[in-house]
C-alpha positions as CSV (number, residue, x, y, z in Angstrom):
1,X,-13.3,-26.5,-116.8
2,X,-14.8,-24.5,-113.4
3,X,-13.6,-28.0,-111.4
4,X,-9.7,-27.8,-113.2
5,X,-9.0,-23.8,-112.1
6,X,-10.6,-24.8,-109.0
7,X,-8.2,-28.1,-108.5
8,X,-5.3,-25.8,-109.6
9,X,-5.9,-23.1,-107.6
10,X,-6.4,-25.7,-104.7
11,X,-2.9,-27.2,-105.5
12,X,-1.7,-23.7,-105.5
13,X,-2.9,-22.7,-101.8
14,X,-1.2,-26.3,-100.6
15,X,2.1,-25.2,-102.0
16,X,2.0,-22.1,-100.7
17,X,0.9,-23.5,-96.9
18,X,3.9,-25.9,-97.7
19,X,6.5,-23.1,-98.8
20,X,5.5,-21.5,-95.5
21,X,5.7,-24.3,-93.0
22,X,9.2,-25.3,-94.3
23,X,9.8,-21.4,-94.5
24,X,8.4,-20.8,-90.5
25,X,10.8,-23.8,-89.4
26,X,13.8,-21.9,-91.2
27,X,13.0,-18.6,-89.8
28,X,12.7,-20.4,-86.3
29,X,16.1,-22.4,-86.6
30,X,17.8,-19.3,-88.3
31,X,17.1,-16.8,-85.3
32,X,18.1,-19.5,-82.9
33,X,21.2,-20.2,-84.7
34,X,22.2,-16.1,-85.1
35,X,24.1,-16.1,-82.2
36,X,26.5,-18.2,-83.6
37,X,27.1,-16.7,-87.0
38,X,29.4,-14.2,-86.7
39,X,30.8,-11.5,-88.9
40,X,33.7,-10.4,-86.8
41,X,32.4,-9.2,-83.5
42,X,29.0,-8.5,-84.8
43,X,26.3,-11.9,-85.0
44,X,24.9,-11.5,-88.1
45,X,21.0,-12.1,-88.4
46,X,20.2,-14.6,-91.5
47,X,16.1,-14.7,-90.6
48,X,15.2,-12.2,-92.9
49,X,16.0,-14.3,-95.9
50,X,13.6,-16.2,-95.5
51,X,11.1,-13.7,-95.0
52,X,12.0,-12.3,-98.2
53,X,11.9,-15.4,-99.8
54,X,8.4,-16.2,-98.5
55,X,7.0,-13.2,-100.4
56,X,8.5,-14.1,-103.6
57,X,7.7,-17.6,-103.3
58,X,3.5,-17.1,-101.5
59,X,2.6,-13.9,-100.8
60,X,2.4,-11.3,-98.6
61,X,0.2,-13.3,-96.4
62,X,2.9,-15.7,-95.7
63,X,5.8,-13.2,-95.5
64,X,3.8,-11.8,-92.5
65,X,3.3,-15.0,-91.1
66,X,7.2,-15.4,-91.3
67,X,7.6,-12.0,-89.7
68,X,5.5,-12.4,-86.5
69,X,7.1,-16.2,-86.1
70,X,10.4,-13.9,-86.6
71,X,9.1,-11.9,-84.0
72,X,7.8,-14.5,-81.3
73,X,11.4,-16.2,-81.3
74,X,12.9,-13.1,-80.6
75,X,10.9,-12.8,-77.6
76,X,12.3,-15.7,-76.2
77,X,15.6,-16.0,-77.7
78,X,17.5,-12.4,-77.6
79,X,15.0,-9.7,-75.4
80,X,16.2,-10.1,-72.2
81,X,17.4,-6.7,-71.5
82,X,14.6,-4.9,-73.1
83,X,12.2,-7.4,-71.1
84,X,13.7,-6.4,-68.1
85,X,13.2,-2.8,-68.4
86,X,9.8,-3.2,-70.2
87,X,7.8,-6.3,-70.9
88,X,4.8,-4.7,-72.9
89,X,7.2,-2.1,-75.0
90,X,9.6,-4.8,-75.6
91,X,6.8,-7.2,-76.7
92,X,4.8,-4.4,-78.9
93,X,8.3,-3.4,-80.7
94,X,9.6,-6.8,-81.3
95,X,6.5,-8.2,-83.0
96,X,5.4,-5.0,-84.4
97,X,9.2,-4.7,-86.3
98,X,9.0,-8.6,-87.4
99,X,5.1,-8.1,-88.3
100,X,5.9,-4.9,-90.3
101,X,8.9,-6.3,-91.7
102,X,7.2,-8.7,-93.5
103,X,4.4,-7.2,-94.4
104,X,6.3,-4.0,-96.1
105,X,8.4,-7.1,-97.8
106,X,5.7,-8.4,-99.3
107,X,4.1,-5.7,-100.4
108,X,7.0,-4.4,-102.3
109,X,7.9,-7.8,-104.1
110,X,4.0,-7.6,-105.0
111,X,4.5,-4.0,-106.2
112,X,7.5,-5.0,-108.5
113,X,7.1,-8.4,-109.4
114,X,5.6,-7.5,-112.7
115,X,8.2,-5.3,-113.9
116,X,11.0,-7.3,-112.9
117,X,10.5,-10.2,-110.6
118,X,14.7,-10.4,-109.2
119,X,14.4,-6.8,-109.3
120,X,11.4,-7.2,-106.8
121,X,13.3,-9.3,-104.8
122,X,16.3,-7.1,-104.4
123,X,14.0,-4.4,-103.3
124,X,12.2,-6.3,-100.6
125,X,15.6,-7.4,-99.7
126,X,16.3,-3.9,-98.7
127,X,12.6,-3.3,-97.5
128,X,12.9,-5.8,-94.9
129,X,15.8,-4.8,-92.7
130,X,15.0,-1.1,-93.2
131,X,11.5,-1.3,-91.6
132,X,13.1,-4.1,-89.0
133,X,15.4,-1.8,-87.8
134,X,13.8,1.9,-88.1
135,X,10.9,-0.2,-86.3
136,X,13.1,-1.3,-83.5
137,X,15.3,2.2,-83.5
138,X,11.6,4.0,-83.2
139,X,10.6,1.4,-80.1
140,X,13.8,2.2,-78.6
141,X,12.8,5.8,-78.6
142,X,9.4,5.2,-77.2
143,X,9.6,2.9,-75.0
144,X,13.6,2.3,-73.8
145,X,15.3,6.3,-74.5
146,X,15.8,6.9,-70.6
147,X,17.5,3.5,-70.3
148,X,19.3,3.8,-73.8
149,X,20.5,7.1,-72.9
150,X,22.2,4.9,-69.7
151,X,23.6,2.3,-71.7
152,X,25.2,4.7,-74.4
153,X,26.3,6.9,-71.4
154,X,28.5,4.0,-69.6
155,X,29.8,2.9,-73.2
156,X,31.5,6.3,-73.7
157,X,28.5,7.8,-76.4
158,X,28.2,11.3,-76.3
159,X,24.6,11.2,-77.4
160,X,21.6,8.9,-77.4
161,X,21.0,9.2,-81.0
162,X,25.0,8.1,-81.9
163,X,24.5,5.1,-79.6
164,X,21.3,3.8,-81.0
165,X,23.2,4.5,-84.8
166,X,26.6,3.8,-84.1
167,X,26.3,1.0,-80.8
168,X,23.1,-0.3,-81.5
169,X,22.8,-1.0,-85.1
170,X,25.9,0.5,-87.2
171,X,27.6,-2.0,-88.9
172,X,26.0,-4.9,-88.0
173,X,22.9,-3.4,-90.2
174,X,25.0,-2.7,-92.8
175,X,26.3,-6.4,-92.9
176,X,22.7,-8.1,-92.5
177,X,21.5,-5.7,-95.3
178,X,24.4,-6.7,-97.6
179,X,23.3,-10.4,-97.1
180,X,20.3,-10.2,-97.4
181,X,20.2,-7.9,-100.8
182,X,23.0,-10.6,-102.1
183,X,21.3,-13.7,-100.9
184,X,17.9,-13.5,-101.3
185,X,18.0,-13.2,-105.1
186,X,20.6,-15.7,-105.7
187,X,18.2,-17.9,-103.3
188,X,15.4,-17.6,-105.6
189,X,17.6,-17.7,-108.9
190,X,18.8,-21.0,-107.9
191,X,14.9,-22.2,-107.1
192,X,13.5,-20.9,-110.3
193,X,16.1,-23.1,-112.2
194,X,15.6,-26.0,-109.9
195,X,11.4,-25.8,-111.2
196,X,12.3,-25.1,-114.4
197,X,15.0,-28.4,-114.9
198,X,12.5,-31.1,-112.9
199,X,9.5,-29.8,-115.5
């Protein structure tokens, strides 16, 4: 009996590491791709799904994984201007906001996932792009204000804190936390009836 838990559990950990690496590619090829997927003017950012999805799916473990991979593309993919004002404040708030992202996303699913498991989905939906962006906001603050306050300046902003809001993340959040919320559980709907038809 002690060998069966033990070969089930074993089977389980493989799945997970197997969710994840598929997961990790995705969340690699997503933030790549989020320059191209456009809502209007604004790109729209798909990589949190499957953050999200990796703690419904694993754990928490994984959805932290999934944030700091999140957070090393971003690095090299779409920091440029924060790199060149400051490489350690731009490399502390990008990893820390994808680290913390998926950590807090994970942690809520866990939280929840008794009680209502699409319910805990929705609310890591939301989880994740609010501690992404008050993450980034907050390293804006600490480590970028003197240059934000430039940038909102020479776009026409009459404060620092309506540029970061307004220019910085406004709608776009809005949009990327709308898809998310809306995909995420449809995402994991459509799994759950995949297992439950090839049993």
């Amino acid at each position: 009996m002690a060998k069966g838990k033990r070969n089930t559990k074993n089977s389980q950990a493989v799945k997970k590491l197997a969710i994840g690496g598929i997961l990790t590619a995705l969340v690699v090829v997503l933030q790549m791709m989020g320059q191209f997927i456009k809502f209007g003017p604004f790109a729209i950012s798909l990589v949190l799904i499957p953050i999200v999805l990796g703690a419904a799916l694993c754990d928490y473990k994984i959805s932290t994984w999934l944030g700091f991979i999140f957070g090393v593309v971003v690095l090299f993919t779409d920091a440029a201007a924060f790199l060149a004002v400051s490489v350690p404040g731009t490399i502390i708030t990008v990893l820390v906001k994808g680290i913390l992202c998926g950590l807090v996303a994970g942690l809520v699913y866990k939280l929840f996932e008794k009680k209502n498991r699409y319910l805990a989905v929705i609310l890591a939906a939301i989880a994740c792009p609010l501690v992404n962006t008050g993450v980034f906001l907050l390293g804006c603050v600490v480590f970028f204000l003197d240059t934000i306050k430039e940038w909102g300046a020479a776009g026409g902003f009459e404060n620092v804190a309506q540029f970061l809001i307004i220019g910085m993340v406004g709608l776009n959040f809005l949009v990327e936390l709308s898809v998310n919320i809306f995909l995420s559980p449809i995402v994991v709907r459509l799994l759950d009836f995949s297992k439950k038809i090839n049993k």
